[in-house]
C-alpha positions in Angstrom: -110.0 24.8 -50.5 -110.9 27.2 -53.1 -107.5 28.9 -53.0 -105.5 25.2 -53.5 -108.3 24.9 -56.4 -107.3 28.4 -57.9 -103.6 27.4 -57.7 -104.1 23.9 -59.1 -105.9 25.8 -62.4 -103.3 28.2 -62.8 -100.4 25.9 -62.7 -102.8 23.7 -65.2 -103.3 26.3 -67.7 -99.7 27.2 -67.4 -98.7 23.5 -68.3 -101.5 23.7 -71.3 -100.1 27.0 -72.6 -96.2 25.5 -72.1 -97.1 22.4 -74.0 -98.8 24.1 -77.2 -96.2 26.1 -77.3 -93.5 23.2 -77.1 -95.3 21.6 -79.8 -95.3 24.9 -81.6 -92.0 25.1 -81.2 -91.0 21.4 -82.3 -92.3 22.7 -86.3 -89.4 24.2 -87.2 -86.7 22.2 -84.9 -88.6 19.2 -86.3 -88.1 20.2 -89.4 -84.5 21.9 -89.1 -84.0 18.1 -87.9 -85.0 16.5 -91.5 -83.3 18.9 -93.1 -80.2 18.5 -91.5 -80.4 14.6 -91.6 -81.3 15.2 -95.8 -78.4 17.1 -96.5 -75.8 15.3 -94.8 -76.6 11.8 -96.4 -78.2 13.5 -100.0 -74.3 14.3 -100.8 -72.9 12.2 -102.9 -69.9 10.9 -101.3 -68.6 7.8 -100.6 -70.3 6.8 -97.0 -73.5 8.2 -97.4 -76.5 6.5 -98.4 -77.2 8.6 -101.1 -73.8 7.6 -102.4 -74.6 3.8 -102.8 -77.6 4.3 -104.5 -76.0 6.6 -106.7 -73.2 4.3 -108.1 -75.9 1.5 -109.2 -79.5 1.9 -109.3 -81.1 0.2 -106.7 -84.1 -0.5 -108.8 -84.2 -2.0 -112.6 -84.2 0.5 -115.0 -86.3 -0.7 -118.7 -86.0 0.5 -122.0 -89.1 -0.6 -123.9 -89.4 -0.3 -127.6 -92.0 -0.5 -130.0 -90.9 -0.7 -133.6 -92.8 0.3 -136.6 -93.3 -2.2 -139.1 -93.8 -1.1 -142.6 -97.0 -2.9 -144.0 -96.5 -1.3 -147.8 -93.1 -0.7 -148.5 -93.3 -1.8 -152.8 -96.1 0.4 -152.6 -93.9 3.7 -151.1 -90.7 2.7 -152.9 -92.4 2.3 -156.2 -95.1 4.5 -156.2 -94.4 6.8 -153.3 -97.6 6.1 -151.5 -98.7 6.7 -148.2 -96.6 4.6 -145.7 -98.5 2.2 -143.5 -97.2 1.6 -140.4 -97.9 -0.9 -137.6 -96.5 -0.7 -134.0 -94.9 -4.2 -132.4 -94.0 -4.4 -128.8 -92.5 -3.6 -126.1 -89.3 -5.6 -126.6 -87.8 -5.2 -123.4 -84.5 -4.5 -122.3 -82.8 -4.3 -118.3 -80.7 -1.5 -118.8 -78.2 0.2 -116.7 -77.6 -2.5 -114.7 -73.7 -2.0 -114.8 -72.2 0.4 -111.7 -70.9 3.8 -112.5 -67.0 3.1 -113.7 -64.1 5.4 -113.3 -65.4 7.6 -110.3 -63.3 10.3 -109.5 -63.9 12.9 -106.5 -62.6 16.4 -107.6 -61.4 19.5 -105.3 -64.1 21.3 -106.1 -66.9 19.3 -104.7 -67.7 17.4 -108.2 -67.6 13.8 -109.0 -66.4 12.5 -112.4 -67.7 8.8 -113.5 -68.9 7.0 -116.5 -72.2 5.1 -117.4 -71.9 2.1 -119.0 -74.3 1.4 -121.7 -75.7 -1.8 -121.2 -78.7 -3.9 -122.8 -80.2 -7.5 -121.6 -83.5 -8.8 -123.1 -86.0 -9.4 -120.6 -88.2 -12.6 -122.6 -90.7 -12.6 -119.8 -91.7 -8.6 -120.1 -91.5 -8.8 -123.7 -94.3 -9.7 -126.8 -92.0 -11.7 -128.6 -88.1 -12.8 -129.1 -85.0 -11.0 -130.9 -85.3 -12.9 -133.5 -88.8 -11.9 -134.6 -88.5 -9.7 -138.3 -89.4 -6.4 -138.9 -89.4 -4.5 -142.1 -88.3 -1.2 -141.7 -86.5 1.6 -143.6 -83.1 1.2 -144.8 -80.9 3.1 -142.5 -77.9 3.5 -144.6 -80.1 3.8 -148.1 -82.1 6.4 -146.6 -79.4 8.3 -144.5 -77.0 8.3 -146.5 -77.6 11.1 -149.2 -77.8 13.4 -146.6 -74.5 12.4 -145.3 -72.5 12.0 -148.5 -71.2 15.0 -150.3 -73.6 15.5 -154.3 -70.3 14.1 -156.3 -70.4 10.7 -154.1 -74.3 10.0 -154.8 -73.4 8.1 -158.1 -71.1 5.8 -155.8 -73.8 4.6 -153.5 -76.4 4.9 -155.9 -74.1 2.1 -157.8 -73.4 0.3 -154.5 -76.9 0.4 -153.9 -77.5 -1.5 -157.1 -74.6 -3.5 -156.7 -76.2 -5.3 -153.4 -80.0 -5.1 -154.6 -80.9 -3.2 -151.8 -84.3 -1.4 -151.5 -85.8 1.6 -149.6 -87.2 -0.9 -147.4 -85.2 -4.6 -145.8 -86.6 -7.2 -143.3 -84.1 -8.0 -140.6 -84.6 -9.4 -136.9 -85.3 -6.7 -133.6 -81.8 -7.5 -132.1 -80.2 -6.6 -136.1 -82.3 -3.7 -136.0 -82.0 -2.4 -132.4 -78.4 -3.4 -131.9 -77.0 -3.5 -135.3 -76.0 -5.5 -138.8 -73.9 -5.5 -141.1 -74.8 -3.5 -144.1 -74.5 -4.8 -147.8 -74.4 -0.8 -149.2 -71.5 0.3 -146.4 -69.6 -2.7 -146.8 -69.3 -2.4 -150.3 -68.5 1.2 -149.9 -65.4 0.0 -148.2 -66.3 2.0 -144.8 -63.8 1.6 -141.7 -67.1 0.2 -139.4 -69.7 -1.2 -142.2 -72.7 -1.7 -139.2 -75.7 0.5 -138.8 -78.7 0.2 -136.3 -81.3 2.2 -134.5 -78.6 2.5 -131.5 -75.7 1.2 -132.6 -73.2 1.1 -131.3 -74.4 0.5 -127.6 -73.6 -1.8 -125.7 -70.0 -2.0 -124.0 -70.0 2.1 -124.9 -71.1 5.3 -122.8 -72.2 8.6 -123.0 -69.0 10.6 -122.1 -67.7 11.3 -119.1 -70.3 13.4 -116.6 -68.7 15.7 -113.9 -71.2 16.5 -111.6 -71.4 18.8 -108.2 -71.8 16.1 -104.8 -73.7 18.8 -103.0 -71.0 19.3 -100.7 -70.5 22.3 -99.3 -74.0 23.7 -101.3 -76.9 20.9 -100.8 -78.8 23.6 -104.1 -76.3 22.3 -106.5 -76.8 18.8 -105.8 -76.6 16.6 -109.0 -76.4 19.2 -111.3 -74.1 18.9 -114.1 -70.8 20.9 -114.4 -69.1 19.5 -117.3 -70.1 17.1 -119.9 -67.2 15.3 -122.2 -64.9 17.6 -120.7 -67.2 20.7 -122.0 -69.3 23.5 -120.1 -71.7 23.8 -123.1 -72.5 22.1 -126.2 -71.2 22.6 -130.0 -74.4 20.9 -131.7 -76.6 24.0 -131.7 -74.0 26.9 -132.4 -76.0 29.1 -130.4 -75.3 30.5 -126.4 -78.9 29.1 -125.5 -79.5 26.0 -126.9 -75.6 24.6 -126.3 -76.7 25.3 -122.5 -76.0 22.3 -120.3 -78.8 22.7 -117.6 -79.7 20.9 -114.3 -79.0 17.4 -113.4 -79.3 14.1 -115.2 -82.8 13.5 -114.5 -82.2 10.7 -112.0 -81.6 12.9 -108.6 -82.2 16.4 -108.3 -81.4 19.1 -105.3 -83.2 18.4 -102.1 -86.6 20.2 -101.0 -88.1 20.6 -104.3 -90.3 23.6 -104.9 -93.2 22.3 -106.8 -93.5 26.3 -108.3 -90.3 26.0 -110.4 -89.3 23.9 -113.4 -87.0 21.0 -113.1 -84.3 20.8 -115.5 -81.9 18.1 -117.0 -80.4 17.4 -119.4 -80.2 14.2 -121.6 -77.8 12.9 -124.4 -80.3 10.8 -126.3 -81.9 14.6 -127.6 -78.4 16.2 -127.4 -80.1 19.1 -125.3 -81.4 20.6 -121.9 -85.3 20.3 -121.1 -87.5 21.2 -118.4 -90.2 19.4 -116.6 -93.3 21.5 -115.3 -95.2 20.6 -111.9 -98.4 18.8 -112.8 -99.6 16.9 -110.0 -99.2 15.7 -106.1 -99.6 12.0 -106.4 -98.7 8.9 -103.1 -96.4 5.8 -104.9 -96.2 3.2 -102.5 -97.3 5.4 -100.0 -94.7 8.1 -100.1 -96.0 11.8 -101.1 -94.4 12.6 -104.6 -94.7 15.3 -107.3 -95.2 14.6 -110.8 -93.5 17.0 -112.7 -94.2 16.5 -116.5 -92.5 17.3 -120.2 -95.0 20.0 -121.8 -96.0 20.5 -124.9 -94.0 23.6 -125.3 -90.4 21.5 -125.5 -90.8 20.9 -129.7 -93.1 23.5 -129.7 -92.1 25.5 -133.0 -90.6 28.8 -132.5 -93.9 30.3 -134.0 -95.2 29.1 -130.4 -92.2 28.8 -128.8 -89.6 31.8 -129.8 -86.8 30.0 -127.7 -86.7 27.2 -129.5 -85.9 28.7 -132.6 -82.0 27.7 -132.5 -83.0 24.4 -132.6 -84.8 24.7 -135.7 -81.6 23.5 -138.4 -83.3 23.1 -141.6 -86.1 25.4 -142.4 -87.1 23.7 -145.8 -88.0 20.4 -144.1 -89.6 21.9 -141.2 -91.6 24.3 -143.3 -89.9 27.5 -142.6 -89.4 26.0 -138.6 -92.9 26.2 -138.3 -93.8 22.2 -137.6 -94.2 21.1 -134.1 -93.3 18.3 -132.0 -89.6 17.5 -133.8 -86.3 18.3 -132.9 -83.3 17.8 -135.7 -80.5 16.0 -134.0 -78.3 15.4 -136.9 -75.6 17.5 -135.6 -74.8 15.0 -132.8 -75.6 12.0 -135.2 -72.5 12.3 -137.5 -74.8 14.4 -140.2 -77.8 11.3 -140.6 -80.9 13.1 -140.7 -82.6 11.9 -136.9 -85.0 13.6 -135.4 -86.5 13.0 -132.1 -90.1 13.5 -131.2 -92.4 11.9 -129.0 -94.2 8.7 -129.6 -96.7 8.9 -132.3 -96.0 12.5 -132.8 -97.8 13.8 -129.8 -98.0 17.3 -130.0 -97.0 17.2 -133.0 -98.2 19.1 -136.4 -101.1 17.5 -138.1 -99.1 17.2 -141.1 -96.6 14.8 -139.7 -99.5 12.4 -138.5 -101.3 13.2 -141.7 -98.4 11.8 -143.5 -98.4 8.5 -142.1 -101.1 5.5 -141.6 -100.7 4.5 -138.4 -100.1 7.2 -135.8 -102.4 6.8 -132.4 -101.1 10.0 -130.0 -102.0 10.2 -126.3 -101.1 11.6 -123.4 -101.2 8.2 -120.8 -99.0 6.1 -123.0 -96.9 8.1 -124.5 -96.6 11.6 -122.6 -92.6 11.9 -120.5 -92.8 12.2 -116.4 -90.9 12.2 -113.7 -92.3 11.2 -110.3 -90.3 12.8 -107.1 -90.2 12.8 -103.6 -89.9 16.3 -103.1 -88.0 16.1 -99.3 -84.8 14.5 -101.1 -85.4 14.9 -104.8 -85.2 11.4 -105.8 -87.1 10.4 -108.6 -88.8 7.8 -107.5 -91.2 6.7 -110.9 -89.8 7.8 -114.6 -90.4 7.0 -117.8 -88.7 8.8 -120.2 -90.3 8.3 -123.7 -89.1 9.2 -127.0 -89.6 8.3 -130.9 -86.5 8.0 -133.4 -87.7 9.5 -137.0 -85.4 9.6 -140.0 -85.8 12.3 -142.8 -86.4 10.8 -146.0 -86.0 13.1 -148.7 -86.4 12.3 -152.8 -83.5 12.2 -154.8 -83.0 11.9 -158.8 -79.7 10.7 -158.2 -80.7 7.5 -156.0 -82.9 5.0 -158.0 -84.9 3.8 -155.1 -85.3 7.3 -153.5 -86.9 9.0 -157.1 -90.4 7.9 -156.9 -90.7 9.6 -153.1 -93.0 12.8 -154.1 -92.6 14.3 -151.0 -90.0 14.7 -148.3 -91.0 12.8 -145.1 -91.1 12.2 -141.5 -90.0 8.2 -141.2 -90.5 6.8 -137.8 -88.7 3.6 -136.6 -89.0 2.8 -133.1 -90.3 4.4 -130.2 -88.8 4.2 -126.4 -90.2 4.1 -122.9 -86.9 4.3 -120.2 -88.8 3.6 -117.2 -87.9 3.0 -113.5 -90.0 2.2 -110.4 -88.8 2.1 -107.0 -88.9 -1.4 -105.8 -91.0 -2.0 -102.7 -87.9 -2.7 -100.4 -86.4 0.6 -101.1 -89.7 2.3 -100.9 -90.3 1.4 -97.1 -86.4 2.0 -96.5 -87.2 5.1 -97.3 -90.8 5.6 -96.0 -88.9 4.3 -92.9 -85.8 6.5 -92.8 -88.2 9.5 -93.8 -92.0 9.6 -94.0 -91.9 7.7 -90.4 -90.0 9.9 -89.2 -91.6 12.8 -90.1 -95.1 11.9 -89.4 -93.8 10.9 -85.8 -92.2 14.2 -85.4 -95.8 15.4 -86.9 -97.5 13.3 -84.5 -95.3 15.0 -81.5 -96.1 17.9 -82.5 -99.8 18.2 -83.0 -100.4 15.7 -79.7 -99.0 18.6 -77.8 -100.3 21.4 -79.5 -103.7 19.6 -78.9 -103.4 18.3 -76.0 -101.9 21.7 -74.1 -104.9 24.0 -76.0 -107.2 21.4 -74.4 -105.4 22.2 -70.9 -105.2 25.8 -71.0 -108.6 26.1 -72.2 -110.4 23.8 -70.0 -108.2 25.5 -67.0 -108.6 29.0 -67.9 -113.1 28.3 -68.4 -112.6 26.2 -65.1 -110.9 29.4 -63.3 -113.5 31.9 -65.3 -116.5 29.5 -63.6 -114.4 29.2 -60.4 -114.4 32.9 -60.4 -117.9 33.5 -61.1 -119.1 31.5 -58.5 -117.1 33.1 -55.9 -118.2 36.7 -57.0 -122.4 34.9 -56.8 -121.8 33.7 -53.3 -119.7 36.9 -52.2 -123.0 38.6 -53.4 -125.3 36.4 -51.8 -123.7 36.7 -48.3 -123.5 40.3 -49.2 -127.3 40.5 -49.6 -128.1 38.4 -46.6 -125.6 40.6 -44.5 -127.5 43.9 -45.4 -130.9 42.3 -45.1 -129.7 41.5 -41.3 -128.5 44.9 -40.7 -131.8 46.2 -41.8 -134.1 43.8 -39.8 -132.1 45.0 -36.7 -132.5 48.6 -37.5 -136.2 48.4 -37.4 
């Protein structure tokens, strides 16, 4: 009986030890598993799933704006006084709701398309309509100068005069967003006499993107090979800053490593950025990592020496010692834009200084990017940015000589902001998380469950043991206490 108990033991903790190793085992083929599945349907080709999603968003994509109405502008236009300024909003827009156009799979594992630009106003998600007035700067009054060559400034100072516009006009949000048409460029007798924030927009595109499918190499998935036809940029005459980095910010390569930056690049700012890791966060219940814009991206090149061949105009940026702006004017067609982020955050105290009105924080208006680090899909963005315009005196332009001081206007800030919709988040929880904590669940039921087995048969065996060698000892001493009563 004991010897059948022995074997019984043995052949458990052999079944204990074969299991927790199984399970042991089932880590990396579990995982070899995902991996495989991931890179087969992460390429963007037509049949995969990661294609379809890839050609139109599944979920909406917002642009929300808040425009800056000017609450003093006879005040700065006559006596160069400190602007005023009052945010209004969101205004909400659906935006690229329109499918990629003109796809074209390449030889070399790229994919060509364009985005549409698109914009529909969203009433409901909105404060007010289109039609609601803002005063704001005058675009073509105040961008002009810096466009036109010194001879010319007589010319619009005359057309200026000519259509009694001001520093400052009153139109509606869609005139403003979208764009008019202006008095001062018409009578200039200009081929396209419109201006606007974002004109033109809708019905346009960014240039062709050709991009790398991830066939073939699942680490280059997404990332951008040419851009309009160009490896590099021509804005910043410079090998770094004309660098065309990473992907486009809506997909990135698979099995993101939460140690390194993310980078993409984005047309709005005419340049590459990179996102740092900031936190582990659960959206709808799927595991993500927030990766962040820091401050160091219009950092000055006092803080910041890479940035420094962004810097373009040293007077207005104080020998390139302000923070938090970036001159785009070289991709603008010469107007003097520059991009920061809402409210100036992280920006030098002189730019706030210089305007009543500016509220900077991190919640509202800081840029993030939410991913799901097994695929790389961003799952939660928003993407926000603030459109300034350099306003600089002139004695040559009536309305522009009583500015004392050369200044940072802003017009409108921009949240871009996705969510993943609830269907597509338990597609996905369903097509991954599932099936990874099942394959976890595997795993550590059978690690468990054979270190229970081996143990509990191994301690069995040890007491099994024990008890034999007690009663072999017993006998023994009851033997030899026989032998001895004999002998006497």
């Amino acid at each position: 009986m004991s010897c059948n108990k022995n074997h019984l033991l043995t052949a458990g903790a052999f079944i204990g030890g074969l299991l927790a190793i199984l399970g042991g085992i089932l880590i990396p083929v579990g995982n070899s598993i995902i991996e495989d599945n991931v890179k087969k349907e992460a390429v963007i080709e037509n049949g995969t799933v990661a294609y379809e999603n890839w050609v139109l968003a599944g979920s909406p994509v917002y642009r929300q704006f808040w425009l800056f109405n000017v609450n003093n502008p006879l005040e700065i236009a006559q006596n160069g006084s400190k602007p005023i300024l009052r945010q209004k909003g969101p205004y909400t827009y659906r935006v690229r709701y329109l499918p990629k156009i003109n796809i074209t799979a390449n030889l070399n594992n790229t994919i060509s398309f364009l985005q549409p630009y698109c914009a529909y106003f969203e009433p409901g998600l909105s404060v007010g309509t289109e039609e609601d007035n803002i005063t704001f700067l005058n675009l073509a009054v105040a961008g002009a100068p810096s466009i036109l060559p010194p001879l010319l400034l007589p010319l619009l100072n005359n057309a200026i005069k000519q259509t009694n516009s001001s520093l400052f006009q009153t139109r509606t949000v869609k005139e403003m967003l979208w764009g008019y048409e202006d008095p001062v460029l018409k009578q200039l007798r200009l081929p396209d006499p419109h201006a606007g924030v974002f004109y033109p927009y809708n019905g346009t595109a960014d240039g062709y993107y050709n991009i790398f499918t991830g066939r073939g190499n699942i680490e280059k998935l997404g990332i951008i090979d040419r851009w309009q036809g160009k490896g590099k940029l021509t804005t910043w005459q410079d090998p770094y800053c004309d660098m065309i980095n990473g992907t486009d910010g809506s997909v990135f390569p698979p099995f993101i490593d939460k140690r390194k930056l993310l980078d993409f690049f984005s047309s709005d700012i005419c340049r590459s950025v990179s996102a740092e890791y900031e936190s582990s966060r659960v959206l709808k219940g799927i595991p993500v990592y927030r990766f962040m814009l820091p401050s160091k991206t219009f950092a000055s090149p006092v803080d910041n020496p890479e940035n420094k061949c962004y810097c373009k105009d040293p007077r207005f940026t104080r020998n390139c010692t302000m923070a938090g702006i970036l001159d785009i004017s070289g991709c603008k067609e010469g107007m003097p834009v520059y991009i920061s982020l809402p409210h100036f955050l992280y920006g030098s105290e002189a730019l706030k200084e210089a305007i009543d009105g500016m509220e900077p924080n991190e919640e509202e208006h800081s840029t993030f990017l939410d991913v799901e680090p097994v695929t790389g899909i961003s799952l939660n963005v928003a993407k926000r940015l603030q459109v300034n315009i350099a306003v600089r005196p002139s004695s040559q332009i009536e309305v522009l000589s009583n500015i004392k001081e050369p200044i940072l206007f802003p017009l409108v800030w921009l949240n871009e902001t996705a969510t993943v919709d609830d269907a597509t988040a338990e597609e996905l929880k369903g097509a991954l998380i599932s099936t990874m904590d099942l394959l976890e669940t595997i795993q550590m039921t059978l690690i468990g469950c054979g270190c229970v087995i081996f143990l509990a048969c191994i301690i069995s065996l040890c007491v099994l043991k024990k008890n034999k060698t007690k009663k072999y000892d017993q006998s023994k001493e009851m033997t030899d206490k026989g032998i001895s009563a004999n002998h006497f």
